[in-house]
C-alpha positions in Angstrom: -10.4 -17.6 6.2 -7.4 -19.2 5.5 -4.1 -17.6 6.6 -1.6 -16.0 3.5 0.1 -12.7 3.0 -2.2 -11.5 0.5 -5.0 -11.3 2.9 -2.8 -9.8 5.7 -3.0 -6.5 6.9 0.4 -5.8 6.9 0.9 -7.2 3.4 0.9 -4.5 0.4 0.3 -6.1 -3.0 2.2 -4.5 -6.5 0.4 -3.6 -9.7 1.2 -2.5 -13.1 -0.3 -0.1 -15.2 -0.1 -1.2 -18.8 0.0 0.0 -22.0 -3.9 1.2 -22.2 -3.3 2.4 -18.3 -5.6 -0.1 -16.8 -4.0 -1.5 -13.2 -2.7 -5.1 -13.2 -2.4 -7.3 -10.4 0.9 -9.0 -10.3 0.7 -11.9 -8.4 3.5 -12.8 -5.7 4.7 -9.3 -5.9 4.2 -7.2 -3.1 5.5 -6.3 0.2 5.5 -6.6 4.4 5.0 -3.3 6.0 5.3 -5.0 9.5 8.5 -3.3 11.1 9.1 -6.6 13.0 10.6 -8.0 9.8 13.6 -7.4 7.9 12.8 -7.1 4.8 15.4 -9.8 4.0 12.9 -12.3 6.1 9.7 -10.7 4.6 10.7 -11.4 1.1 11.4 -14.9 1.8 8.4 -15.1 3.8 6.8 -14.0 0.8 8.7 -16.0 -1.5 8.0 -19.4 0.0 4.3 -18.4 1.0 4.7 -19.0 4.3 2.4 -17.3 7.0 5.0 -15.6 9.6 3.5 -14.9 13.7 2.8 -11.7 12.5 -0.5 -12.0 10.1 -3.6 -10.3 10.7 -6.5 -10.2 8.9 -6.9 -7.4 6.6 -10.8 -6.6 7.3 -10.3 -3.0 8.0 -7.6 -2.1 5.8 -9.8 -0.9 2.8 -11.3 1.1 5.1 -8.1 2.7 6.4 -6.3 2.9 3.1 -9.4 4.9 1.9 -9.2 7.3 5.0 -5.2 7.7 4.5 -5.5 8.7 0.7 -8.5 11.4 1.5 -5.9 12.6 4.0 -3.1 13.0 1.4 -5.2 14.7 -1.5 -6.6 17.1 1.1 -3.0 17.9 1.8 -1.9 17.8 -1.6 -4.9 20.1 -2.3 -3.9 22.6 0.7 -0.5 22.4 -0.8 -1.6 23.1 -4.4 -3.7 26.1 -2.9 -0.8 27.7 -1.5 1.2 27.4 -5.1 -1.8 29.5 -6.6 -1.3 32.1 -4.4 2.2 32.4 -4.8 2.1 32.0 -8.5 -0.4 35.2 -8.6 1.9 37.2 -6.3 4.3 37.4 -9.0 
């Protein structure tokens, strides 16, 4: 596998939804979520494509992205539950 940021782990790619809502990949744009990087040297790192001493490979991020947005609509359902209550209290 060759080395880049969009196949690092740490690497979170942008999209944009257009006009008939469908998600577009815009390419280059993204970000670093690695803490050991300003953002200032992330963006250039970016920028310039270069691979930093950071990069991983990004084989079980799928995998954790799915587990981490099951996690917030169960929250956002708990949280939704407790607005139906307190909407039929009144």
């Amino acid at each position: 596998m060759e080395k880049s940021c969009d196949n690092c782990f740490y690497f979170h790619q942008h999209f944009h939804i257009n006009k008939n809502g469908k998600l577009i990949h815009i390419w280059g744009d993204g970000h670093c979520s690695n803490d050991k990087l300003t953002v200032f040297v992330s963006r250039k790192i970016i920028f310039k494509q270069h691979i930093c001493e950071f990069w991983e490979p990004n084989e079980n991020k799928e995998a954790e992205r799915r587990e981490n947005i099951c996690k917030v609509i169960s929250d956002m359902k708990k949280r939704l539950d407790e607005l139906v209550l307190v909407l039929k209290e009144d």
